[in-house]
Each structure stands twice: as C-alpha cells, then as structure tokens.
N, C-alpha and C positions, 0 to 999 in steps of 0.2 A: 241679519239673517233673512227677513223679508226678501231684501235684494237680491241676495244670493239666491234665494230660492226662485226668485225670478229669474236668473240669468241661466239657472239651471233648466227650468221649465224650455225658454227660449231656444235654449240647445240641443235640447233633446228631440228637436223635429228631424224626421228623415220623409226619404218617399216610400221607405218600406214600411209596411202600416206595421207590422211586426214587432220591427226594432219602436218603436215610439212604443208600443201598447206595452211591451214587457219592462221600456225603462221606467216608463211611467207609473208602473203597478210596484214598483220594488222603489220606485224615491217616494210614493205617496205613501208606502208603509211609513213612512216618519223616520223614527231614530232617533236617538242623541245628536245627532251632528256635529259630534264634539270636535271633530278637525276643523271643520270650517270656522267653527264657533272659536276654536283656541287663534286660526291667525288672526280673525277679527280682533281677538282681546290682546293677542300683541301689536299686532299695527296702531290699535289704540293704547295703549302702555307706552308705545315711541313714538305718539303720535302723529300718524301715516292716514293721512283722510281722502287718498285716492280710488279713483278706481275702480286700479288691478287688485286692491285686495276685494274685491266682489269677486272679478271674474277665477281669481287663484283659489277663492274660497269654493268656488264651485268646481273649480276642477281635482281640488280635495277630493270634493265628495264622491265626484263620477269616478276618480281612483278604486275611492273605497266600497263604491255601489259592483265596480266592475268583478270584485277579491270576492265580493260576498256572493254575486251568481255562480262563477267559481268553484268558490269554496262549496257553497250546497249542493254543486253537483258531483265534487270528487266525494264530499262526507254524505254523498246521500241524504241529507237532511231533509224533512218533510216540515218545519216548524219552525220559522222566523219572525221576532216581534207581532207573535200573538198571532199567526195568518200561514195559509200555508205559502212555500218559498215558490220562486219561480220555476222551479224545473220541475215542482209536483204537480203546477199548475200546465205551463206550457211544455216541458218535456225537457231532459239533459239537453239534444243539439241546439234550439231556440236558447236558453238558458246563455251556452257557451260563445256561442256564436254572436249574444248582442252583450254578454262583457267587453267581448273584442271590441264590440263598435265602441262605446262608451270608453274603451281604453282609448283607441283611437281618437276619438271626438276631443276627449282629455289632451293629447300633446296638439291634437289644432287649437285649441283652447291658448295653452300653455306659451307656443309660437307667437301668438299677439301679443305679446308682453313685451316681448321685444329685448329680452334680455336674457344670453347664454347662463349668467349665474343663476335664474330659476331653472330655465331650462335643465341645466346641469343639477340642479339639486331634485327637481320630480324625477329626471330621468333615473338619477343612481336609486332613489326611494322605490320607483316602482321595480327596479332591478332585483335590489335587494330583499321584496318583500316575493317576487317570484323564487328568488333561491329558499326562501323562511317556507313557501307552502314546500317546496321539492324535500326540503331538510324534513318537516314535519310529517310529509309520506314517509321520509328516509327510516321514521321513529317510530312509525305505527306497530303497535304490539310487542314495542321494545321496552321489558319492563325491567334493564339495566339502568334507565335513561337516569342519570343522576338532577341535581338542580342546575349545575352549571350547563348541562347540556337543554333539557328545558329552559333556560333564559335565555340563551342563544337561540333558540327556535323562535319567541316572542320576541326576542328585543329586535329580532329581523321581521317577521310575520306583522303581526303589530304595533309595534311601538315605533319602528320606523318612519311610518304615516304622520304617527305625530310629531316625530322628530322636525319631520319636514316642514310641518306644518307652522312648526312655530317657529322655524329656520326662515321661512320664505315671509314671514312677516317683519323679521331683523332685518332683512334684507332689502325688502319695499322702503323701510323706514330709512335705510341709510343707516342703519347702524354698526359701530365699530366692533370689530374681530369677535373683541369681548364680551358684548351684548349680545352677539349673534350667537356664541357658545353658550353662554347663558340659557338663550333661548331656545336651544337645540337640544343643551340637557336637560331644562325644565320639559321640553315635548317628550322626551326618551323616559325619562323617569317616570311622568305621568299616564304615557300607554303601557308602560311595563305594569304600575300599580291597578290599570282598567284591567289588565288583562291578567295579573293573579286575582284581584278579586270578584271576576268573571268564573273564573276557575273555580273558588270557594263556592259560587252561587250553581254549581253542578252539584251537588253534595249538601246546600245548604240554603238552596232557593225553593221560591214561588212557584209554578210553571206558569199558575195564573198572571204574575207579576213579571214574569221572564222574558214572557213568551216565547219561548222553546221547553224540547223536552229534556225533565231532568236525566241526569245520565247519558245521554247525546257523547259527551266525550270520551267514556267507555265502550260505546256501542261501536266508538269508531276505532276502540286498541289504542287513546292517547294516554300516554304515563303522562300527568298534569302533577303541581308543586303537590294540592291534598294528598293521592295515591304515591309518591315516592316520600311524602313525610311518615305518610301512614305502614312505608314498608319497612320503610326505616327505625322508627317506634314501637311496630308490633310485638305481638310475639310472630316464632317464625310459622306460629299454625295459622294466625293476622295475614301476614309476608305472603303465606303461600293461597292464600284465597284470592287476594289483592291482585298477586303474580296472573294466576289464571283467570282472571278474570279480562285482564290485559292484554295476553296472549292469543285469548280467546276470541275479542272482541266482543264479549257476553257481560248482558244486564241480569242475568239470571241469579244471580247471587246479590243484585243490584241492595236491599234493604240492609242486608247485612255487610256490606261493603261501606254502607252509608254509616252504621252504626260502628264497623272497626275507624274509619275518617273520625268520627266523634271521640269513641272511646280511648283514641291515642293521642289527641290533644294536634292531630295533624293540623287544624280546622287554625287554629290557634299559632301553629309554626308560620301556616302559608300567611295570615292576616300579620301576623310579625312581619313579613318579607315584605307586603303591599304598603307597610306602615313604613319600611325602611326607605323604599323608594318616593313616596310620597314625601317625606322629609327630604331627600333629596332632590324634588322640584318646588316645596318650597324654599329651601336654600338658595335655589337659582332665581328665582321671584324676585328675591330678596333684593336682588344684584340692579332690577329693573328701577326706572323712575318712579317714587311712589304717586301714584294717583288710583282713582274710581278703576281703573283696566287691572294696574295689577294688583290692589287688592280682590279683586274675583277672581285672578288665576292663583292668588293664594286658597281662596275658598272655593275653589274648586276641586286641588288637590286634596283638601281637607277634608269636603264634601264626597272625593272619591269611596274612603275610608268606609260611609254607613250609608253607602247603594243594595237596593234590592233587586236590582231586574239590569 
C-alpha cells in the first residue's frame, strides 16, 4: 500500500495548481482503501509480484476518489471521514470538474498496462457504476423501493469497484476462467456486505467514528435496506412516518425514525443480508490457493460483519 500510495501521489501532478490541491486534500483524508488493498491481496493469493498491480491499485483508487467528489456534490454532503468534503471546501464546479480530471488521469493510468482485458474490465466498472449513481437519483424519495431494487442500486454504485478490483487481480496473475469468477464474486459479495452494513451505521453509528453525518441518507430521500425493513415490519402508523420522511427528504422525525429502525428488528434484517453476502465471499475465498493472502480476504469479509465507521 506504501507504493501505491506513491504511485498515486506521483500522478496526481498537474500544471493546474487547482486540480493537484483538491486531489490531494480528498486522497490525504485517508480511507480504507479497501479496493486497492483487496487487488493487492489477490495478486498475492495467485501470486502476482509485478508491477501493474501498484500502478492498477492506484488507479482503483482515483476511480473511487473521482464517485466520491461526485457523489458529495449531487448529495450535497458537507461531512466526509471526519473533515468537511470538497465541494464545501472548494465549491460544487472545482469539486466536479477535478473528478473528471482524476477520471481521466485513471484510464492514462490504466492504457500503460498494455492490456485490452484490463482495459475492458475498469472501462465497463466505471460504466456501470455511472448508471448505479443515475439509477440511485432515479430512486430518490421513492419509498416503494423494494430490497431487490435497492441491491441493484449497490451492487452497480458500489460493489462493482470491488468486483473489478479483485477481477483485475485474477487477471494480472494469469489466472483461469474459474479463479477469475471466483475472484469477481468474492469482490461483489464483499462491497455489497460494505455497503449494507454502511447503511446499518446511518441508524446505528458513531458520527464520531463515522465521520459523516448520521442520517445523511434520509436527508437525501434514500429508501436504504434499515428503512424498507423497517416499513415492511412496522405498524402502518411505523410505515407511514418511515414513508414521509422519505418522500420528504426530512430528518425532522430523524430520533424517532431511529427508534421505529430498532423497534422493528429492521437493524437485525439488514445485518442478516450483510452476513449473507459475506458468506458468500468467503465461500469464493475458499476456492483460492490457501496461503497468508487469502486467509486475510477471509478475515476481512469476516471482519466486515463488526465495523463501526
């Protein structure tokens, strides 16, 4: 990860003093880095000791750096891992304007590799995750949204990233058909599980530990797995607070919203579903060479389960 974060630093020079100051204030907030981190730990699970997984692991990330300036500019968000986001800082057009570059910078990045099969696989990931944000406008304040249509939203928005992530490390490696699917479900399975029990921690986190603000995904009309479990178990006098509050795009009911999430065992539905899919990346783990690499992407999924932030 060192390296990577070098290779990141390295790329992120422009002549526009702009573009460097805003990438550089949203990659030194930190993160999990879990994309970069997961191809690391499959290149080494098949091991793959080149390179391109430095420079593929950094272009992960400047994917994921590009969705999240983005993303805080369409969700208005003012509060990202503990700090305020870029666009509160520097302003929505700045914000939008250097995701592009970093989108961009990402497929020159990606071009050195020198191979159409990555190519091919960041291109459709970053495709698919622009139609995940449009779908997720598409859902705003729709509080029909069932589960299967919320997991369509994430398994495209999210979990696609990692899908790729651990795809493009199968792939460094040389690995057959079947390792590579392997690897693709174990990435799918395991941003789907980040991203329900991301969702729990709206309802059921720190803000200290979060660093964002709770309730952030109401504020912005998303029906998430808690709220459609919670409308689905309530009573319909639960349902219809839940409804409007959604509809609304209102926290104002925010405490008691929190406590119908508790009171109807939603808390508990959605933590079932993150626990299901987590079982389903480590089954695909399973599948990998056993050594030091993938036991950590076992205990990672494992470790996904009892995250606070």
């Amino acid at each position: 990860m060192h390296e990577v974060d070098k290779v990141i630093g390295q790329r992120l020079t422009s002549s526009v003093p702009l573009v460097a100051q805003i990438s550089q204030y949203i990659i030194a907030a930190g993160g999990k880095r879990l994309r970069p981190a997961l191809l690391l730990m499959v290149c080494g699970a098949l091991g793959y000791r080149g390179a391109h997984r430095h420079s593929l692991a950094a272009v992960v990330e400047l994917i994921h750096t590009a969705t999240l300036l983005h993303d805080d500019v369409v969700d208005a968000s003012t509060l990202r891992r503990g700090r305020p986001t870029a666009n509160e800082t520097f302003g929505n057009p700045a914000s939008v304007l250097v995701g592009d570059f970093l989108h961009t910078r990402s497929f020159q990045m990606m071009v050195e590799a020198g191979s159409m099969r990555i190519m091919e696989i960041l291109s459709e990931a970053t495709n698919v995750i622009a139609e995940g944000e449009v779908l997720q406008l598409m859902n705003m304040h729709d509080a029909s949204l069932d589960e299967a249509g919320y997991l369509r939203v994430i398994r495209s928005k999210t979990a696609k990233l990692f899908e790729a992530s651990a795809r493009l490390g199968a792939v460094l490696a040389g690995g057959s058909p079947d390792i590579e699917e392997a690897c693709a479900t174990y990435g799918q399975a395991l941003g789907t599980a980040f991203q329900i029990i991301d969702d729990v921690l709206d309802y059921d986190g720190d803000v200290s530990e979060m660093g964002k603000n709770l309730g952030d995904d109401l504020r912005e009309g998303k029906s998430t797995l808690p709220l459609i479990a919670a409308m689905e178990r309530g009573t319909k006098t639960q349902a219809d607070v839940v409804r409007q509050a959604i509809e609304q795009g209102s926290t104002d009911q925010l405490a008691d919203i929190v406590r119908i999430v508790h009171e109807t065992g939603a808390l508990e539905v959605t933590r079932a579903a993150a626990v299901n899919e987590a079982h389903r990346a480590m089954s695909a783990a399973e599948r990998l060479p056993t050594n030091a690499y993938s036991a950590a992407l076992l205990e990672l999924a494992a470790q996904l389960l009892t995250r606070r932030n």
